[in-house]
N, C-alpha and C positions, 0 to 999 in steps of 0.2 A: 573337181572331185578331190576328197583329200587325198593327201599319202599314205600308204600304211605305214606299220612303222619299221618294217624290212626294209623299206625305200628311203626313209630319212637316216636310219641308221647306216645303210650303205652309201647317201650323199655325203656322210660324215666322214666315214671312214675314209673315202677315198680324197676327199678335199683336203682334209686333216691331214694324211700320210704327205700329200703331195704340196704342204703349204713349208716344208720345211728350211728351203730357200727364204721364202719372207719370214722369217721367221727369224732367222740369221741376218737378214737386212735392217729388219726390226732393229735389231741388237746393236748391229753396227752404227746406225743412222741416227741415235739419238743423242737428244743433245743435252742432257741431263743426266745426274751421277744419280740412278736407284738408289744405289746404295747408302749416299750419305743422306737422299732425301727418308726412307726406311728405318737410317739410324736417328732422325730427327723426330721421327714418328714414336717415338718410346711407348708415351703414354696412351696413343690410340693402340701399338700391335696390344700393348695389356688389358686394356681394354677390350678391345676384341676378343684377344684368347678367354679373360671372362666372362664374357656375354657368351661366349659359344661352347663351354663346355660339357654343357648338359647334352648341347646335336654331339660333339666328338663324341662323347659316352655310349650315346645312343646307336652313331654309325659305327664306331666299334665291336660291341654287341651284335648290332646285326650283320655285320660281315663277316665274324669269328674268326677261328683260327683258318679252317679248310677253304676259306675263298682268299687269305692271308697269304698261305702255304701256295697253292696255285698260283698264284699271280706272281708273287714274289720268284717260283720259278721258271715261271714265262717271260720275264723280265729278266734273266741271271747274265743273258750276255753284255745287260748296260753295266753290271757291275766290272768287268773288266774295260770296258772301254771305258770306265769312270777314272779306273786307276790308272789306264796309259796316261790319259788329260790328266791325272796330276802328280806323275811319276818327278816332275821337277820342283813342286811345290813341295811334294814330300821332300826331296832330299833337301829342300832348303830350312825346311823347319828340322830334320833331322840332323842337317849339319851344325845345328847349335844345342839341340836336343841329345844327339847320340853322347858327347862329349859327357855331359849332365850327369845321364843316367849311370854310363859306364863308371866314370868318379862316385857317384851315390852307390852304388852297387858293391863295388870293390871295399868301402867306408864301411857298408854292411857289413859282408860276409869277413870284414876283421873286428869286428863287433863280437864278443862272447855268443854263442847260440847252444850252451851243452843242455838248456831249460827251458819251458815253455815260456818264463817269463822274458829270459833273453832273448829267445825268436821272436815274440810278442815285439820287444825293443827295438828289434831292428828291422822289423816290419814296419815300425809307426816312425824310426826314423827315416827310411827312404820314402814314405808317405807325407812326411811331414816336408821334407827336402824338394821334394816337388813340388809341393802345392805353394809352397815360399815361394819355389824359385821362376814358377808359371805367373804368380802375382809381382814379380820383383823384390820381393822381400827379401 
């Protein structure tokens, strides 16, 4: 007899919730770098993303905002335990970063601003400053 689909959907759910161990073995055990094989794939991820962007379009559309909104707040506890996991990552791109900006910053605001066109200026120079200084220029 088949399953309905209360029964396969609850085979899932509970095998899925509780695969989470292998899952992390998964991780650990392999013997391959994803990621530089992923950054060697360039031309296939572009690939892809072109070939697929009419279904993205489409499953956007049809999940809208209100199943967006919903899930995203059913989901709001992994946002913090996203940030514990990279409370040291951040501070290490912020310990070359903070320096940066604060120096950019302080450049600005002795920058003339008594005119729209001066604020303008010193908008586009802490904008410009960054995106230099992210590319190494």
């Amino acid at each position: 007899m088949a399953k309905t689909l209360d029964q396969v959907v609850s085979k899932w759910a509970t095998n899925a919730s509780g695969a989470q161990q292998t899952y992390v073995d998964g991780i650990n055990g392999t013997t391959v770098d994803p990621t530089a094989l992923a950054a060697a794939n360039q031309a296939g991820y572009l690939s892809g993303v072109q070939a697929s962007v009419d279904l993205w379009r489409r499953n956007l559309l049809a999940a809208g905002k209100v199943k967006w909104q919903t899930k995203s707040i059913a989901k709001a506890g992994n946002y913090g335990t996203g940030v514990t996991a990279a409370r040291d990552d951040y501070q290490a791109a912020m310990s070359a970063w903070l320096p940066v900006i604060q120096q950019t910053g302080a450049a600005a605001k002795a920058m003339p601003g008594a005119t729209i066109d001066q604020r303008i200026a010193r908008s586009a120079y802490v904008q410009r400053t960054l995106y230099n200084r992210k590319r190494g220029l």
